[in-house]
C-alpha positions as CSV (number, residue, x, y, z in Angstrom):
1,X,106.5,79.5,121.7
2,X,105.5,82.9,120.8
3,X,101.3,83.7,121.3
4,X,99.8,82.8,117.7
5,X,98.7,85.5,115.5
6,X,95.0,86.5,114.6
7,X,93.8,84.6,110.9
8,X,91.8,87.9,109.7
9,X,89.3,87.0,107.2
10,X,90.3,90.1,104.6
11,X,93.1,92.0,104.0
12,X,90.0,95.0,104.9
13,X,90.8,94.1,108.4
14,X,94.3,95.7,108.8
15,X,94.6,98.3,106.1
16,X,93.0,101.1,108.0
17,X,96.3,100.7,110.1
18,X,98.6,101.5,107.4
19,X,99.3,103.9,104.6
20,X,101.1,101.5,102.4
21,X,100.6,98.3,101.2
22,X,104.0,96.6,100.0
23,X,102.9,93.5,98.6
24,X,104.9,90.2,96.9
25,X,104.6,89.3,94.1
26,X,104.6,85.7,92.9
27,X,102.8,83.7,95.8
28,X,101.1,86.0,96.7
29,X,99.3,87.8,93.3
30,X,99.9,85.2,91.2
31,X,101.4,81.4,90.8
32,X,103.3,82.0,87.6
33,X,100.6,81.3,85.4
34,X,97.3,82.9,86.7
35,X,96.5,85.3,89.5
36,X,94.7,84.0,92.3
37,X,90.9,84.4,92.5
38,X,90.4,87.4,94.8
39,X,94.1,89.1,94.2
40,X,93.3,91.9,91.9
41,X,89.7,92.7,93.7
42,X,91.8,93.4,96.8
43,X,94.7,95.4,95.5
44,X,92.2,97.5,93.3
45,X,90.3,97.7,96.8
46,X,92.6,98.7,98.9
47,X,93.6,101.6,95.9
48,X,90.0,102.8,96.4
49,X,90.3,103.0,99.9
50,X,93.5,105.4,99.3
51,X,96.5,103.0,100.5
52,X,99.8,103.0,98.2
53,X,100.1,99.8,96.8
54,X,103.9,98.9,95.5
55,X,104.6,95.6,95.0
56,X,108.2,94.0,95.3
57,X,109.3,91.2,93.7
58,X,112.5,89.3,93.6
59,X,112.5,89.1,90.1
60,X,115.7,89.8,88.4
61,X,114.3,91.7,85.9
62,X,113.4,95.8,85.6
63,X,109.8,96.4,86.3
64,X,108.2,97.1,83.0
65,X,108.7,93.9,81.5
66,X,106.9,92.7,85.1
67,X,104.2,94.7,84.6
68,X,103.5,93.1,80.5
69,X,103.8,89.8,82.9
70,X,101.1,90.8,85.0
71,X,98.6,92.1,82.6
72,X,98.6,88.4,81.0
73,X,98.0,87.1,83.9
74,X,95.0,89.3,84.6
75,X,96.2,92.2,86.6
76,X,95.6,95.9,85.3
77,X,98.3,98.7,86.2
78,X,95.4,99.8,87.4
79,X,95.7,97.4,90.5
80,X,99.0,98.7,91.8
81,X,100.6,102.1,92.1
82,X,104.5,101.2,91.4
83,X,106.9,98.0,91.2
84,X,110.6,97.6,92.5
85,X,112.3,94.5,91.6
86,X,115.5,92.9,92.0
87,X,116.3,93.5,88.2
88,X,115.7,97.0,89.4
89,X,118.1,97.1,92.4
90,X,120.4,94.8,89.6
91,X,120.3,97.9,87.2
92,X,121.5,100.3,89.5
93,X,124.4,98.4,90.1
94,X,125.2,97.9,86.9
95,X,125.3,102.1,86.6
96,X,127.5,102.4,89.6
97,X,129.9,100.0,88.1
98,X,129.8,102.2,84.6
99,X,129.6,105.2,85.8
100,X,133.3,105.9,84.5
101,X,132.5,104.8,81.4
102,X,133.9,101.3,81.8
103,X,132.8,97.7,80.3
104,X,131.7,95.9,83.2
105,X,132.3,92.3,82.0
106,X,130.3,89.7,83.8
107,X,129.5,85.5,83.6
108,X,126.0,85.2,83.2
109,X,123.8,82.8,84.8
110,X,120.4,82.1,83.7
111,X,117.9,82.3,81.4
112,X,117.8,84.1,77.9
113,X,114.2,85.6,79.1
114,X,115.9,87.9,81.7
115,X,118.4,89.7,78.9
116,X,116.4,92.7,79.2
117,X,118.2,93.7,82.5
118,X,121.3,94.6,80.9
119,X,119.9,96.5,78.3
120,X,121.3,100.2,78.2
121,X,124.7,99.6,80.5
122,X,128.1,98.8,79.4
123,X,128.0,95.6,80.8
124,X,129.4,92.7,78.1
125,X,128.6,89.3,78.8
126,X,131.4,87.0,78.8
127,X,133.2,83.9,79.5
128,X,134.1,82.7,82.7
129,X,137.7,83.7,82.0
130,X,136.8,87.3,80.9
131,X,134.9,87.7,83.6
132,X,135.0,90.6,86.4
133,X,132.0,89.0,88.2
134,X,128.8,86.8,87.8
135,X,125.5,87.7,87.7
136,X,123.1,85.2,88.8
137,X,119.7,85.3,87.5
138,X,118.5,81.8,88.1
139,X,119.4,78.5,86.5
140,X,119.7,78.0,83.1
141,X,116.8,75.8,82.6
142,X,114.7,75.8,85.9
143,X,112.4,73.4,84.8
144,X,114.8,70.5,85.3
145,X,118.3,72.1,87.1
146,X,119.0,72.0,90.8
147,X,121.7,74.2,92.6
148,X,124.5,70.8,92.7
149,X,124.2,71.1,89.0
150,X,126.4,74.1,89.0
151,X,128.7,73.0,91.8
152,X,131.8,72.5,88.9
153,X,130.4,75.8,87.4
154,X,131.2,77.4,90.9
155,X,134.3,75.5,91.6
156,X,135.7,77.1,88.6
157,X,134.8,80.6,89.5
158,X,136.1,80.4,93.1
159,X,139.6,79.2,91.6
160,X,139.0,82.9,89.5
161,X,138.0,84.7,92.9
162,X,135.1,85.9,91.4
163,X,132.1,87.8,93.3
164,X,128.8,87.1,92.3
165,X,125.9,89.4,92.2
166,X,122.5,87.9,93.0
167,X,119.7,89.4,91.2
168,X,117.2,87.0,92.9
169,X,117.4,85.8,96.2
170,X,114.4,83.9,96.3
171,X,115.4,80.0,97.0
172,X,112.4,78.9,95.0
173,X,109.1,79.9,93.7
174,X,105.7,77.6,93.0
175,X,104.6,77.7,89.2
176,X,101.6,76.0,88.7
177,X,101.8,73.5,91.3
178,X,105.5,72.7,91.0
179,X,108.4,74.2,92.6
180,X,111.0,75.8,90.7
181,X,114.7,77.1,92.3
182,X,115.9,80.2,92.1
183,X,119.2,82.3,91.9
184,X,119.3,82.5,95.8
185,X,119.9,78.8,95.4
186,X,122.3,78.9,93.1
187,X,124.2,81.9,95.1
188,X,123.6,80.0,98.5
189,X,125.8,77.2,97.4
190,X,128.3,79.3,95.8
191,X,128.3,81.4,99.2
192,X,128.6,77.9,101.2
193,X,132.0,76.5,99.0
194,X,133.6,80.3,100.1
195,X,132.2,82.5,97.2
196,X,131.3,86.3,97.8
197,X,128.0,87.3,97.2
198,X,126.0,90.4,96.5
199,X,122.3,89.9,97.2
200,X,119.9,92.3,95.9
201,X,116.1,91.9,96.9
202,X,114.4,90.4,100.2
203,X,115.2,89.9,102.8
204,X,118.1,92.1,102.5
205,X,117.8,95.4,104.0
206,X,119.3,97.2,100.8
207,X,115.9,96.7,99.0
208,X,114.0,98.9,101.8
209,X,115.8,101.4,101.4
210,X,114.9,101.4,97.9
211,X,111.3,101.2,98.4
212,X,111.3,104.2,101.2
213,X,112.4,106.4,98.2
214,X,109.6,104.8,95.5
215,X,107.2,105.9,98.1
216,X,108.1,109.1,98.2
217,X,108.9,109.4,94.7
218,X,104.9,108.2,94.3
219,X,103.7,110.4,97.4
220,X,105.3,113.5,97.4
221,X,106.4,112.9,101.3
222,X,108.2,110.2,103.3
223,X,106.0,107.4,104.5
224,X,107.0,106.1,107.8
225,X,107.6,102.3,107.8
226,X,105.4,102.3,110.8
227,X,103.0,102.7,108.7
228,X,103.6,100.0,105.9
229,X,102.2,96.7,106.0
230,X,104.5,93.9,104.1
231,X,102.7,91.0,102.7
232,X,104.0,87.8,101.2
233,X,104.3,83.9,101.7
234,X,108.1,84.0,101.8
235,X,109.5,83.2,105.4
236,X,112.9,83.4,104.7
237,X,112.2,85.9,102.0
238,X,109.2,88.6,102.7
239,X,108.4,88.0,106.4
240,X,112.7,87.4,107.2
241,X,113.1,90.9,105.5
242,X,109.9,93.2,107.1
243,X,111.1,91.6,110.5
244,X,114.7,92.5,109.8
245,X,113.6,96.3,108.9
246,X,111.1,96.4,111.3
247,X,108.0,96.5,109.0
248,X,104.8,95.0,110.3
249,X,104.0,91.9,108.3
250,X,100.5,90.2,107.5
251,X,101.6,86.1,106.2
252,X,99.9,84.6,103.3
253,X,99.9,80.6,104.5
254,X,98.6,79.2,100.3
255,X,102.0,79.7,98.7
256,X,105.8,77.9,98.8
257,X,105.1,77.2,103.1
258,X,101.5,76.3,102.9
259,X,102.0,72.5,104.3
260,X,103.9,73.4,107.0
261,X,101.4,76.3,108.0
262,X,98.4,74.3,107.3
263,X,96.0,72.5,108.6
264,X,94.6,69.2,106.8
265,X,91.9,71.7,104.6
266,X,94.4,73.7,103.6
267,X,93.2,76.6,106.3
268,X,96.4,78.7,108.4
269,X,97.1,76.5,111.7
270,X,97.6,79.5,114.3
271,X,99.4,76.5,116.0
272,X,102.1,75.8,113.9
273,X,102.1,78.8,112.3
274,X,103.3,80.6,115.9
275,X,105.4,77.7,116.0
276,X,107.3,78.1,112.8
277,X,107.8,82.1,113.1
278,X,108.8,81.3,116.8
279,X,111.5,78.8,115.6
280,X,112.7,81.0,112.8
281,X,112.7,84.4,115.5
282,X,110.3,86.2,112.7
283,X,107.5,88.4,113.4
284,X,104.0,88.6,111.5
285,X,100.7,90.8,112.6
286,X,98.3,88.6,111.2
287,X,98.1,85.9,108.6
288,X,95.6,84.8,106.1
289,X,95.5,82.1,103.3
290,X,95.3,84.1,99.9
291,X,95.0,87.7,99.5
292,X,91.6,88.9,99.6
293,X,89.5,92.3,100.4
């Protein structure tokens, strides 16, 4: 088992290492209905203290409508300097696939509330039997769906040998105090029965790429990941992905893994928690239990 980590007591305790801060999401700033006491103070802190702030989500939708989401749950633009999403990542797919000009016809899978990601591409939205590919965006209804729901769904598209783009890879999120899946779910049963699949977000390396050029789109100069800090709650998600591009990475223990990284008062366990990072080969400098300054 792998030494355990330090539990710093604020995020105030690493960020004179690092020049930016590249921060979850859901989890992590908020729960899907409110941000967490002490979220906002910190990111707005760690602005003052002049560290780049760009938060990355999964979310498979394009970054402004994110950033209306996150002013009703409390946080300013002010607290953040940029956002890259997966609807993001998503969208420039879509503009590769019609650059010629070209409908690209797709299946789509999930909610009505993500339609804005296909705003201002050719891309029609189909049938299966029209289709050129499916885009996954989550389950129709994730308040009562699991991923076996759409096993027919999928049967039916692998008989059509169609690939699937994922524009969330996230296997599930907490809202409130429930858990909810996500389009990774879906897409990691499709990927399981033989489908293809195109996953755009965390912990895929794609996604860093993307947010070494935000950075120096919002800097002016290339910011060495050496000197970014990744925080979020996700194992296979956030800390999976800063381990797999070699980004140091602080854990949050209160969101999706925080029984298996807690002890019985809810505080991080440095035993299990070097435990669970050992077991899963994933690497974290520090961990703490909700983000604060």
């Amino acid at each position: 088992m792998s030494q355990p980590i330090p539990i710093i007591p604020g995020l105030s305790a690493l960020a004179p290492r690092y020049e930016a801060l590249i921060c979850d999401v859901w989890g992590v700033i908020h729960n899907g209905l409110e941000a967490y006491p002490g979220a906002v103070d910190c990111l707005t802190r760690a602005r003052a203290a002049k560290k780049i702030v760009l938060l990355l989500s999964n979310a498979p939708r394009p970054s402004e409508p994110i950033k209306v989401q996150l002013e009703s749950f409390g946080v300013p633009r002010s607290a953040y300097d940029g956002i890259v999403t997966s609807g993001d990542l998503t969208q420039s797919v879509f503009a590769e696939r019609t650059a010629s000009g070209k409908v690209f016809k797709v299946l789509h899978v999930g909610p009505d509330r993500v339609l804005p990601l296909f705003e201002g591409f050719k891309v029609e939205r189909v049938s299966l039997e029209e289709a050129q590919a499916i885009v996954c965006t989550g389950p129709f209804d994730d308040t009562k769906e699991a991923p076996e729901d759409y096993r027919d769904l999928w049967a039916k598209a692998l008989a059509a040998r169609l690939p699937m783009i994922c524009a969330n890879p996230d296997i599930v999120v907490q809202r409130g105090d429930q858990l909810v899946y996500c389009a990774g779910a879906l897409a990691k049963l499709y990927e399981e029965m033989g489908g293809e699949v195109l996953y755009l977000g965390k912990p895929h390396l794609p996604v860093y790429d993307f947010v070494a050029r935000r950075l120096t789109e919002i800097t002016g100069h290339a910011v060495p990941r050496n000197k970014w800090l990744a925080i979020g709650d996700g194992l296979k998600t956030d800390i999976l992905g800063a381990t797999r591009a070699g980004v140091d990475a602080l854990l949050i223990t209160g969101g999706i893994h925080e029984p298996e990284l807690s002890d019985s008062s809810g505080a991080p366990d440095p035993t299990r928690i070097a435990h669970v990072l050992s077991r899963d080969q994933l690497k974290a400098v520090a961990a703490m239990r909700r983000l604060v300054w």
